[in-house]
C-alpha positions in Angstrom: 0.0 0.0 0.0 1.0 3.6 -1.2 1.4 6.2 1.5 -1.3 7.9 -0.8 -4.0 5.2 -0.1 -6.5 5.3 2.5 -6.5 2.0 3.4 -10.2 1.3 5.1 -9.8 -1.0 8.5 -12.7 -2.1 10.8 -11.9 -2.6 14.2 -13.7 -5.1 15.9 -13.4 -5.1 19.9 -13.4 -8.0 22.4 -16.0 -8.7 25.2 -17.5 -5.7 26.9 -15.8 -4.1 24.8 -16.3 -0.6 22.2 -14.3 2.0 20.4 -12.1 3.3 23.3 -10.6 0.1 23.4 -8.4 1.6 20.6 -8.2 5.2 21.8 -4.6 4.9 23.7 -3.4 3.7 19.6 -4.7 6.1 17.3 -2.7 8.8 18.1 0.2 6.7 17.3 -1.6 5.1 14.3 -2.5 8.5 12.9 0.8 9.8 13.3 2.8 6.9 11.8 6.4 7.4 10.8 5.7 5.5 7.1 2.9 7.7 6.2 0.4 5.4 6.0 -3.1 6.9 5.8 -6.0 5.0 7.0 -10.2 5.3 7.5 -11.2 3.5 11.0 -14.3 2.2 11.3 -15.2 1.3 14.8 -17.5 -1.6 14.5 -20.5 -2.0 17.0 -20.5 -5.4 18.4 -23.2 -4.9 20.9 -26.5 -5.6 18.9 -25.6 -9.0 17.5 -26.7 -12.4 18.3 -24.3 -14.3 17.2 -21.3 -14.3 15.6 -21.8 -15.0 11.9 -25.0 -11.8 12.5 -22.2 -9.5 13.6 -20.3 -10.5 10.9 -22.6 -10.0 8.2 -23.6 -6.6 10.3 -19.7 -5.7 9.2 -19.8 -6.6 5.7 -23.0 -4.6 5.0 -21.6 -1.3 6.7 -18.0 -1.8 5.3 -16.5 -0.4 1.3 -16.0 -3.2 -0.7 -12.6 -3.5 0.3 -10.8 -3.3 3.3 -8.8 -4.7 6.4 -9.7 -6.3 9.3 -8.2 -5.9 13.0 -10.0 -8.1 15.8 -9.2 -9.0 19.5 -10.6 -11.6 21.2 -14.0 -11.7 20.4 -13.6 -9.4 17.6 -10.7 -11.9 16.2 -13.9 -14.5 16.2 -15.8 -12.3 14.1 -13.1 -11.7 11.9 -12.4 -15.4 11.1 -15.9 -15.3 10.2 -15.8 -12.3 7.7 -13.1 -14.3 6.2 -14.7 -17.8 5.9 -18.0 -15.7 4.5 -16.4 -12.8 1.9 -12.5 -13.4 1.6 -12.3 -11.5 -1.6 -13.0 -8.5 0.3 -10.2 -8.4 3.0 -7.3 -7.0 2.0 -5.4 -7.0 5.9 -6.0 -9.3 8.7 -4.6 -8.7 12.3 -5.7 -11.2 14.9 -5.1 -9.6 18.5 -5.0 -11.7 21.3 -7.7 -14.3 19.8 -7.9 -18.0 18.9 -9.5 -19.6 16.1 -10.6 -23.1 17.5 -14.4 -23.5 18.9 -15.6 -23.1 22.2 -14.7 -27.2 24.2 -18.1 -28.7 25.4 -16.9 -28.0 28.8 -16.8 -23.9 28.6 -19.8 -23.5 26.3 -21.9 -24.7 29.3 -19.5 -22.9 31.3 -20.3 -19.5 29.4 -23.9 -20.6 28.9 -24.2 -20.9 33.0 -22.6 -17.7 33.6 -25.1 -15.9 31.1 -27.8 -17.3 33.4 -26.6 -16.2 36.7 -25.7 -13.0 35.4 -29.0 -12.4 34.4 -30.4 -13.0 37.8 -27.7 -11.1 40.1 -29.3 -7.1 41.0 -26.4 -5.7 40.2 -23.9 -6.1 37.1 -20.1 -5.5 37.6 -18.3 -6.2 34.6 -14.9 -7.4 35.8 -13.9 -8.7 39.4 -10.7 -9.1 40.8 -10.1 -12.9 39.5 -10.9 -11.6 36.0 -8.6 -9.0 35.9 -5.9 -10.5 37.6 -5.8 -13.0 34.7 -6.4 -10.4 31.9 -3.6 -7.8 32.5 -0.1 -7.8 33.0 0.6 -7.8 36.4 2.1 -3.9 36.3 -0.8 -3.3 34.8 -3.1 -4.4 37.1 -3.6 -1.3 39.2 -3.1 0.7 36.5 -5.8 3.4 37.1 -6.6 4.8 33.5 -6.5 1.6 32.6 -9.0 0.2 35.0 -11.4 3.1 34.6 -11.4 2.3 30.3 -12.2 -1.2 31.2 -15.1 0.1 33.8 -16.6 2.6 32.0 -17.2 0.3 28.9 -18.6 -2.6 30.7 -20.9 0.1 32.4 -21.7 1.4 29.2 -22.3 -1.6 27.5 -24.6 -3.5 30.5 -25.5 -6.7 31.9 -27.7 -7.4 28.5 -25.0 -7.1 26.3 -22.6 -9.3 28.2 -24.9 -12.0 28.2 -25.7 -11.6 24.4 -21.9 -12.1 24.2 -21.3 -14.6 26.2 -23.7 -16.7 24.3 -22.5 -16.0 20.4 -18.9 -16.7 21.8 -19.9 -20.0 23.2 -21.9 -21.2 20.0 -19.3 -19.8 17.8 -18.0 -21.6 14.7 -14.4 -23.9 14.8 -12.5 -21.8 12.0 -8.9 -23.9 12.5 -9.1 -25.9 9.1 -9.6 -22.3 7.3 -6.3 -20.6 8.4 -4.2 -22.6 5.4 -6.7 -21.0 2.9 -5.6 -17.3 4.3 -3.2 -15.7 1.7 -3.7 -12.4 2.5 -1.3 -10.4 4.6 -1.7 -11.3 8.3 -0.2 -10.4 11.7 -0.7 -12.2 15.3 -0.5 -10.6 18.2 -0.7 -11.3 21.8 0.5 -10.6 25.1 2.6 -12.3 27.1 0.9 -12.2 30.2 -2.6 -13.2 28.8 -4.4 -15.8 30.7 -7.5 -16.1 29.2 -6.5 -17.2 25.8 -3.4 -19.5 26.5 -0.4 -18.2 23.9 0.4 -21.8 23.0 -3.3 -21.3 21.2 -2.6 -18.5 19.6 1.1 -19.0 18.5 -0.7 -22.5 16.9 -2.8 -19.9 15.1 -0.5 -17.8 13.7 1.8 -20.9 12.3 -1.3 -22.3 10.2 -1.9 -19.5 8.3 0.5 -19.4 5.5 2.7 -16.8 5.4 1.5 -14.9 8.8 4.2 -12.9 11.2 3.5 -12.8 15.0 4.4 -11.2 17.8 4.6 -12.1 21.5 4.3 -8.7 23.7 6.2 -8.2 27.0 4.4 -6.6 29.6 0.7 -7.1 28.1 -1.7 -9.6 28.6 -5.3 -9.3 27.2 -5.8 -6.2 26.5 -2.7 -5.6 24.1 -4.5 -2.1 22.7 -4.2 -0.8 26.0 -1.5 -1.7 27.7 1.4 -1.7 24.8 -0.2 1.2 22.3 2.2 2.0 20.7 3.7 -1.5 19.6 0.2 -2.8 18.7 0.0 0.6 16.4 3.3 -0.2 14.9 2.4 -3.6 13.8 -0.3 -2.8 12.7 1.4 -0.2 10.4 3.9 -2.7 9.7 0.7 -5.5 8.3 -0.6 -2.8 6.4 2.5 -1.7 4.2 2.9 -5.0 3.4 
């Protein structure tokens, strides 16, 4: 890509999760040292039912061309855009995400949860245990950090979580599709991420043809907000490619 394109990207968030997930990156995105020039689109995710409606949501609302960044959940509904309209994606960056399906075991798990949920008075978002296995431990107290994470899971609600938690656990297995992906594409994850294991996602990135990944020091989950500025340089670096 030209530094005279605009290259279109869709950005599509994890769990509880909505455009100021990728606030802390843009300024370092925007200001890129290649000159890169790009159009975000900052997809939504709170309406759909499952994953394959968010990702047809995506593909009515997006050019006919264009790149794809997703984390954790969002990496889910990427792997569906692909398996549904691959001619369309130009980029593909998969941030902190897996692409097997959900094991018996945690779809009843997630299933359970979007029960009790459902029934407790009053919705919190994230509790200790959760975040304690999400974010890097020097990150944990982090208070900007904690407050991004609050105020979109407060924003978002106990409906939406639920929603969520139920297209996750029913969502597709897209592992036999990474050896079909020929189009530029970037892992990332962080080292410190205990909710999707690394060994699952360094698996991912090795089946897809071609793909370079990246292990982050210092991160865990939440890669767009606790490493910025490396997450906006690869991602710079996937779309000069």
């Amino acid at each position: 890509m030209t530094s005279k394109t605009i290259q279109n990207v869709a950005f599509l968030p994890g769990m509880l999760a909505d455009e100021r997930l990728w606030e802390k990156s843009l300024p370092f995105i925007t200001n890129n040292q290649a000159g890169l020039r790009f159009r975000p689109h900052f997809i939504d995710m709170a309406e759909g039912e499952s994953i394959g409606h968010i990702a047809d949501q995506v593909l009515r609302q997006m050019p006919d061309r264009f790149a794809l960044v997703g984390m954790s959940m969002g990496g889910y509904v990427a792997h569906e855009i692909m398996r549904r309209s691959p001619g369309r994606i130009s980029h593909m960056m998969l941030v902190n995400t897996r692409a097997c399906a959900e094991s018996a075991v945690s779809r009843r798990k997630r299933v359970l949860m979007a029960r009790m949920i459902k029934q407790q008075p009053v919705f919190r978002g994230f509790n200790g245990p959760l975040l304690d296995g999400a974010l890097h431990p020097d990150n944990r107290h982090q208070t900007s950090l904690l407050s991004v994470l609050e105020e979109m899971a407060a924003s978002l609600g106990r409906d939406v979580f639920c929603r969520q938690q139920i297209a996750v656990a029913n969502r597709a297995d897209y592992f036999a599709d990474l050896a079909h992906i020929t189009i530029p594409c970037h892992v990332m994850w962080g080292q410190s991420d205990a909710i999707i294991p690394p060994k699952l996602q360094l698996t991912m990135a090795q089946k897809i043809p071609h793909a370079t990944f990246q292990e982050i020091p210092g991160a865990g989950h939440y890669v767009p907000l606790e490493a910025p500025e490396i997450f906006a340089n690869g991602l710079m670096s996937l779309l000069a490619r």
